[in-house]
ZAVEX-155839 format. One record per residue (C-alpha): residue number from 1; y, x, z; residue in one letter. Coordinates in steps of 0.2 Angstrom, whole numbers, plus 5000, padded with zeros to 4 digits. Layout:
- k_north_east_up_r
- NUM_Y_X_Z_a
...
//
This chain:
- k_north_east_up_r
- 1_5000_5000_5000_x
- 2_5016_5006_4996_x
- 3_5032_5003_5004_x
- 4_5051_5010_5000_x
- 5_5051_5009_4981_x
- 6_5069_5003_4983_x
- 7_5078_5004_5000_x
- 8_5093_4992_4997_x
- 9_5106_4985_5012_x
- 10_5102_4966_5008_x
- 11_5120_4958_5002_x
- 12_5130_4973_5004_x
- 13_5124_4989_4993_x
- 14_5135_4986_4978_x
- 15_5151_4979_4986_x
- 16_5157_4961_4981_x
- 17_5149_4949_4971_x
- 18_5165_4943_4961_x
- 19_5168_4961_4957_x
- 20_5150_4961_4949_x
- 21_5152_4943_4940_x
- 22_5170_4951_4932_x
- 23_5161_4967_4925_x
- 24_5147_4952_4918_x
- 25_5163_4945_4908_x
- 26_5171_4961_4902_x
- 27_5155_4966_4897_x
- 28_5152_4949_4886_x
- 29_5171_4950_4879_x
- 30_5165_4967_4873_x
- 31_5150_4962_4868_x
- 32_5158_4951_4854_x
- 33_5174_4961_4851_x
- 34_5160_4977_4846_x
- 35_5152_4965_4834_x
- 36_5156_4968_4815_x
- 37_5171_4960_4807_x
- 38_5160_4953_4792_x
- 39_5148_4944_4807_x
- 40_5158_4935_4817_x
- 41_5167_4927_4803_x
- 42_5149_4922_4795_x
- 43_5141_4917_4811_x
- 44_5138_4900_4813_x
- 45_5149_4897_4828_x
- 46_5136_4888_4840_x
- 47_5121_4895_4835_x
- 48_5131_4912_4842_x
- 49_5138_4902_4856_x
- 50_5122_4897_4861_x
- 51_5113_4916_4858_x
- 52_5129_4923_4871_x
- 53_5127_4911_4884_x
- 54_5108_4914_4885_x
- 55_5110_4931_4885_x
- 56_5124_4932_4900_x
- 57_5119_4916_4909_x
- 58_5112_4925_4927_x
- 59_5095_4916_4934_x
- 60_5102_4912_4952_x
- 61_5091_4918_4967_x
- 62_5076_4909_4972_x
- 63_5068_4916_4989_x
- 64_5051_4908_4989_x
- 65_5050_4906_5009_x
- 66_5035_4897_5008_x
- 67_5024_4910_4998_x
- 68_5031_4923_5012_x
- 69_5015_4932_5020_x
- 70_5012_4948_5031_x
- 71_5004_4963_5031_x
- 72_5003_4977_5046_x
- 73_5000_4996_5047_x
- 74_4998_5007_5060_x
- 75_5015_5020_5058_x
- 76_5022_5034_5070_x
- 77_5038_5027_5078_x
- 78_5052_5039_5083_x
- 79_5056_5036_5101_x
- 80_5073_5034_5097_x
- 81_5070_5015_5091_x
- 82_5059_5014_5107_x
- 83_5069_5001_5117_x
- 84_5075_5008_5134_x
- 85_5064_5000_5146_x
- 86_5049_5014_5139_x
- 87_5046_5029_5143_x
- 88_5047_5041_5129_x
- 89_5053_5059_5126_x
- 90_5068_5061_5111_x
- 91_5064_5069_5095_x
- 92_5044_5064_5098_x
- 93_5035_5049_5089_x
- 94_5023_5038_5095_x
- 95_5010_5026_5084_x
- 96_5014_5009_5084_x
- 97_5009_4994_5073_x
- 98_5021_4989_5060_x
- 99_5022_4970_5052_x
- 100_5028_4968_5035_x
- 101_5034_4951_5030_x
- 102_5035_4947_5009_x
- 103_5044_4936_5004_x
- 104_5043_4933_4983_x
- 105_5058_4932_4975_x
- 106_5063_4925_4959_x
- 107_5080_4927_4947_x
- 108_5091_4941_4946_x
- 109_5086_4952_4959_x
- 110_5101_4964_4961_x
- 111_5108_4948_4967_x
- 112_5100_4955_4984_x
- 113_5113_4969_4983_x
- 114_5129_4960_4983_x
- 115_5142_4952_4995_x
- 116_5146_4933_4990_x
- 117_5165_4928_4995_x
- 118_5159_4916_5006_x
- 119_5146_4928_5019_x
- 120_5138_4933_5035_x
- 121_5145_4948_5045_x
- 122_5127_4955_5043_x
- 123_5116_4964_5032_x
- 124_5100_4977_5038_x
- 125_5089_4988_5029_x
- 126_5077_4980_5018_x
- 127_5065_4985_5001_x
- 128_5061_4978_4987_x
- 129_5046_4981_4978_x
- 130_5042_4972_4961_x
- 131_5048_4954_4964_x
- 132_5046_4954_4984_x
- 133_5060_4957_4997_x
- 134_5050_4966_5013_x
- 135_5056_4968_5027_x
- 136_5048_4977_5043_x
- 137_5047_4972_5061_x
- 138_5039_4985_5077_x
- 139_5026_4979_5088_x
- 140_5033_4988_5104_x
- 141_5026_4973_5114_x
- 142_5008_4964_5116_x
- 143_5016_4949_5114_x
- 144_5019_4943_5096_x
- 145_5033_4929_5099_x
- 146_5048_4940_5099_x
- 147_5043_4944_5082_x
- 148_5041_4927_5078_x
- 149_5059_4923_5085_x
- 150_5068_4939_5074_x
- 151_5059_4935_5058_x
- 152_5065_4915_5061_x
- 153_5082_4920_5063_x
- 154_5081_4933_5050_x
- 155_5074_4919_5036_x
- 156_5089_4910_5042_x
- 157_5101_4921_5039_x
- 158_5094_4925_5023_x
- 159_5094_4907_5018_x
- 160_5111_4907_5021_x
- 161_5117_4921_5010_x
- 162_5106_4916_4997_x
- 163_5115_4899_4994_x
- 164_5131_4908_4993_x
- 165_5126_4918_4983_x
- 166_5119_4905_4971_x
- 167_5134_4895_4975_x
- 168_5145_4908_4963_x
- 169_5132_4910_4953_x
- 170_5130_4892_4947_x
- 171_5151_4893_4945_x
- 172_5151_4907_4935_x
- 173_5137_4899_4924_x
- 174_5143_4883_4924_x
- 175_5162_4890_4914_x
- 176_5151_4902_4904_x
- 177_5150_4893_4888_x
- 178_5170_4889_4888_x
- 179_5172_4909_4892_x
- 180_5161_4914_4875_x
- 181_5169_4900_4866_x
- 182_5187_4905_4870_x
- 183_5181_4925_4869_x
- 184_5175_4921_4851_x
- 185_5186_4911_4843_x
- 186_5201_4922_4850_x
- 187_5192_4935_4840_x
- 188_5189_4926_4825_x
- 189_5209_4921_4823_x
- 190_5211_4940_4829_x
- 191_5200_4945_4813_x
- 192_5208_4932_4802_x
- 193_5226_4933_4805_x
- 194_5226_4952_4803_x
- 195_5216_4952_4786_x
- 196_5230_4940_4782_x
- 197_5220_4928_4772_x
- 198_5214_4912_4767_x
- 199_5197_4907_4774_x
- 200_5196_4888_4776_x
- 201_5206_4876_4765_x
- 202_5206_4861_4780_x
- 203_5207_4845_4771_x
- 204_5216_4831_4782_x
- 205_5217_4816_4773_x
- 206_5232_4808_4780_x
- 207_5229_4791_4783_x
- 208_5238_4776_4778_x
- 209_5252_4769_4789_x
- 210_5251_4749_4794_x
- 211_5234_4743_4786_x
- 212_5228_4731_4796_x
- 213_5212_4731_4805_x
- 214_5203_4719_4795_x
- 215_5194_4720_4780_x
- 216_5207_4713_4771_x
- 217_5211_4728_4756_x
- 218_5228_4728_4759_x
- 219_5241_4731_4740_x
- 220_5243_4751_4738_x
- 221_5258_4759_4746_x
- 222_5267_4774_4742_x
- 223_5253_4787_4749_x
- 224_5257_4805_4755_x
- 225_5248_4821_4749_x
- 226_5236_4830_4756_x
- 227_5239_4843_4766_x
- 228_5230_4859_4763_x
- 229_5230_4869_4779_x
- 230_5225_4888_4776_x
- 231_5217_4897_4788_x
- 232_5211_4918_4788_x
- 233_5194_4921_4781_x
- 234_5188_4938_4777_x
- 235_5192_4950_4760_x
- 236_5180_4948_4747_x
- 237_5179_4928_4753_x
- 238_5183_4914_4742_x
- 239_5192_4900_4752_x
- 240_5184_4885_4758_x
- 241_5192_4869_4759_x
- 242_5185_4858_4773_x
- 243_5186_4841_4779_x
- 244_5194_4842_4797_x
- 245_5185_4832_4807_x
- 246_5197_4818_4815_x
- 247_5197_4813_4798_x
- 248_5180_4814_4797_x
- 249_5177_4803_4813_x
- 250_5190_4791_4806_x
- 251_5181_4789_4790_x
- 252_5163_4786_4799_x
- 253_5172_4773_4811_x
- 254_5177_4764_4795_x
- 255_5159_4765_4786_x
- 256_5153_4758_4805_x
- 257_5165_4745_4804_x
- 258_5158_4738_4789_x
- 259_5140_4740_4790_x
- 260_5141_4729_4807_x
- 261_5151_4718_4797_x
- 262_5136_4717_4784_x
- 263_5124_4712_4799_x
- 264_5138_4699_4807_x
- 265_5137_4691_4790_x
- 266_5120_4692_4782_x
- 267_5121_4677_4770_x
- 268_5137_4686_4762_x
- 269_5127_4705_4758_x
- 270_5108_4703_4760_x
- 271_5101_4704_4741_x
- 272_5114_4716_4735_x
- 273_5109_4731_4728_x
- 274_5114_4750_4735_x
- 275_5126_4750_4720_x
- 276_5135_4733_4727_x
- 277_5135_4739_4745_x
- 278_5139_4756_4740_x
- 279_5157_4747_4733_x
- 280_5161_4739_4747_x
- 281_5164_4754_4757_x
- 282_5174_4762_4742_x
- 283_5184_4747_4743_x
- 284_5188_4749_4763_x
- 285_5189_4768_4762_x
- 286_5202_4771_4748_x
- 287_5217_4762_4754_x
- 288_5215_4769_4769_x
- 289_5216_4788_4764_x
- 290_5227_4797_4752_x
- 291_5224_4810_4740_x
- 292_5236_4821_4728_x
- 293_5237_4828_4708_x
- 294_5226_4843_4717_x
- 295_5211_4831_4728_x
- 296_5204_4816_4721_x
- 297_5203_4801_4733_x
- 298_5186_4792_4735_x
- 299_5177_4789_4721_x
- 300_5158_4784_4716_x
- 301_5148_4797_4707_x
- 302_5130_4791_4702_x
- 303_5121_4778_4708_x
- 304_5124_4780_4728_x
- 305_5136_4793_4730_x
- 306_5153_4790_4741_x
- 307_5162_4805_4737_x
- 308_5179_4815_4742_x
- 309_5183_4828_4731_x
- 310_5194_4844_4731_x
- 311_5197_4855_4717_x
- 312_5182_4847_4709_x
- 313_5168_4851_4722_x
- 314_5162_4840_4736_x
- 315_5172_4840_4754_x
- 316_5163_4824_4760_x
- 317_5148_4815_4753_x
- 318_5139_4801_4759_x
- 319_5124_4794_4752_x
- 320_5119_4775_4752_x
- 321_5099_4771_4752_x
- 322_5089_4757_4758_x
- 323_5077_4761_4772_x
- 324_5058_4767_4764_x
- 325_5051_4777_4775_x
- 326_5051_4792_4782_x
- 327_5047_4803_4768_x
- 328_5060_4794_4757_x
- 329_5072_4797_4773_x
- 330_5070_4817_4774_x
- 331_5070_4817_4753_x
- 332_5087_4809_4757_x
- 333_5096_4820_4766_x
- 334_5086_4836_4757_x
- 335_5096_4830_4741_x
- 336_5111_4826_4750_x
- 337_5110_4844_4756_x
- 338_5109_4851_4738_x
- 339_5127_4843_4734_x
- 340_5136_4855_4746_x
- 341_5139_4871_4746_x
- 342_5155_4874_4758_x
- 343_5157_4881_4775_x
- 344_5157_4866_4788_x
- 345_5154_4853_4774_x
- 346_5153_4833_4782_x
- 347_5140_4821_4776_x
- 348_5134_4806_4779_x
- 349_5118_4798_4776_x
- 350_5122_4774_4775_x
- 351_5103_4767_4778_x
- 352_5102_4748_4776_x
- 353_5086_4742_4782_x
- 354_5077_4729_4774_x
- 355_5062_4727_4790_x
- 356_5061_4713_4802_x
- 357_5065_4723_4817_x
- 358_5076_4740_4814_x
- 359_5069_4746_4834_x
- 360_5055_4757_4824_x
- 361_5068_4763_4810_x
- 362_5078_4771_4822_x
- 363_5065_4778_4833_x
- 364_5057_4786_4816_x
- 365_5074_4792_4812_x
- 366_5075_4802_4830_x
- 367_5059_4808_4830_x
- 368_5059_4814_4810_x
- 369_5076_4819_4806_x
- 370_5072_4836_4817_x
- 371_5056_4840_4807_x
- 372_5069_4843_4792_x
- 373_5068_4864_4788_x
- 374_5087_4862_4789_x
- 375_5091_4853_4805_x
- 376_5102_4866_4818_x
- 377_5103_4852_4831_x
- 378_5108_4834_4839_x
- 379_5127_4832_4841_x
- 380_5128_4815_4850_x
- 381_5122_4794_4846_x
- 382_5140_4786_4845_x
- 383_5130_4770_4844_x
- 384_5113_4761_4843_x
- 385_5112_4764_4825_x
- 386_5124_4779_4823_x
- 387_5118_4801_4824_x
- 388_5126_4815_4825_x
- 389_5116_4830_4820_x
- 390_5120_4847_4814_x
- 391_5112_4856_4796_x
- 392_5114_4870_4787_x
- 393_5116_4871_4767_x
- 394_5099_4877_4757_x
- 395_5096_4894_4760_x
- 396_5112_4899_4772_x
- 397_5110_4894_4790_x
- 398_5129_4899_4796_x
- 399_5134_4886_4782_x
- 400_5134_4871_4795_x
- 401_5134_4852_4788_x
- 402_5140_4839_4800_x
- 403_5130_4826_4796_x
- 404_5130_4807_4802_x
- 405_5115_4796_4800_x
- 406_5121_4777_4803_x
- 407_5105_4760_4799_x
- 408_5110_4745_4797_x
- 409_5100_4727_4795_x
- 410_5099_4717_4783_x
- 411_5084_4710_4784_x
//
């Protein structure tokens, strides 16, 4: 058995804790500040989010009290930690048995060796050895209670500093993904300014003033133009324009609008083809948003396309298709997929559903849409009938698609 692998003074060794969790953050700032120029304005930014905050996220400290067990061993004692009530002679030792309590310990281990703000005015020798804190206690006495007493009010204090501990621990991982994210897109507007160029030609489609909240299609008005807002991408980089996304969320809020309007009223769209239903939606959308002698407004491009257009390439698309299954469905959004090409593209995939009960629809639609070899991740469910998810373009997972899915029944 071997014992003193690491002597450490439990909560105390390396000074204070928030000293150690401020080295953890300048080491993550230069963690992304040291990656190349080209990367981190390719990366797709929550993928790299993500990959940071795994990677500096500390795993708080678990002492596993109840796995604690002892051993003992026969050791010579000086007679200096004698107590005074036996008779020894300085600078000789004298055997005595030794008990070695284990306790297993789990997380980041040098957490032992710090002080947390909040602390005990105590700390003793200890060891660590693998994944156990050991501590010793002296059998001077025949008696083992007194033994039972310290190592009770030792687990309590431990208990203590531990919590603590974990207390800043848990803070400092609960504000980590806002730190990277705030690190990372500092750097990236660093990067972009100084190359001093365009990278993303943001498209916000100003929307109309005073059109009323029904689906009466209201006379057109005098429209404003598009404003194309550039943004600094890196040399050799062609800008992309991109759909920003309150613009985005306003469009989907309008396409919502109606297709809960064609369930209110099935009498008025069931029988309709995806062509006819497809119109409908033109019809709300375009007086609603305005285009310019540069960006085409919405326009219908094949059988099923919605589309919003810039420079001649798709900005948003949205693709209308009754419900067939979910092989048809993952078909769906691979061809959807092949119309982009752009950084941060937006999508939408409009699902009318023909079945008596859409229940199973959308519970196929949660459990397939992940299966897609493009899927990045879930964004959120604005509704009963209404995903978020996150995809990437064919071939180039930093080139993110937003894509909403949104079923509606019209049985």
């Amino acid at each position: 058995m071997s014992y003193g692998l690491r002597k450490i003074r439990v909560f105390y060794e390396n000074g204070d804790l928030s000293s150690y969790l401020q080295e953890i953050q300048e080491a993550l700032r230069k963690s992304i500040f040291e990656e190349s120029e080209n990367y981190l304005l390719n990366v797709n930014e929550v993928e790299y989010i993500e990959y940071k905050v795994n990677e500096y996220k500390i795993e708080p400290l678990r002492l596993k009290y109840e796995q604690a067990y002892a051993e003992q061993k026969e050791e010579l004692i000086p007679a200096e930690l004698f107590p005074n009530d036996f008779f020894v002679y300085a600078g000789k030792s004298y055997p005595k048995m030794v008990i070695y309590f284990h306790i297993p310990v789990e997380g980041e281990l040098k957490l032992l060796t710090y002080t947390p703000s909040t602390r005990l005015l105590w700390t003793e020798e200890m060891f660590i050895d693998k994944s156990e804190l050991i501590f010793r206690r002296i059998q001077f006495r025949d008696s083992i209670e007194e033994i039972n007493r310290d190592y009770e009010s030792t687990v309590e204090k431990l208990r203590t500093m531990e919590a603590h501990i974990n207390e800043e621990v848990n803070s400092f991982n609960n504000t980590l993904r806002t730190k990277v994210k705030e690190i990372f897109r500092s750097r990236k507007q660093e990067l972009l300014k100084r190359r001093n160029l365009l990278s993303s030609l943001v498209v916000p489609i100003k929307r109309s003033e005073n059109v009323p909240e029904t689906f009466v299609i209201p006379p057109p008005g005098v429209k404003k133009k598009i404003a194309v807002k550039p943004q600094v991408f890196d040399k050799g980089f062609t800008p992309e324009p991109a759909l920003d996304m309150q613009t985005y969320r306003d469009i989907l809020k309008l396409i919502h609008e109606m297709g809960k309007e064609f369930e209110r009223k099935p009498s008025v769209y069931s029988g309709k083809s995806e062509e006819q239903l497809r119109d409908h939606f033109l019809m709300l959308l375009e007086p609603h948003f305005e285009g310019s002698a540069t960006g085409e407004t919405f326009n219908k491009n094949g059988k099923t396309d919605i589309l919003l257009r810039y420079e001649g390439s798709n900005v948003f698309i949205a693709e209308c298709k009754f419900w067939r299954g979910k092989a048809a469905y993952l078909k769906a959004i691979s061809q959807l997929l092949s119309y982009l090409t752009w950084r941060d593209s937006k999508a939408a995939i409009i699902l009318f559903v023909k079945n008596k009960t859409i229940s199973d629809v959308l519970r196929t639609i949660e459990e397939e849409t992940p299966k897609h070899k493009n899927y990045l991740g879930f964004v959120n469910k604005e509704d009963e009938s209404w995903f978020n998810y996150r995809f990437h373009i064919n071939g180039d997972r930093n080139r993110e698609v937003k894509l909403a899915v949104m079923a509606y029944h019209l049985p």
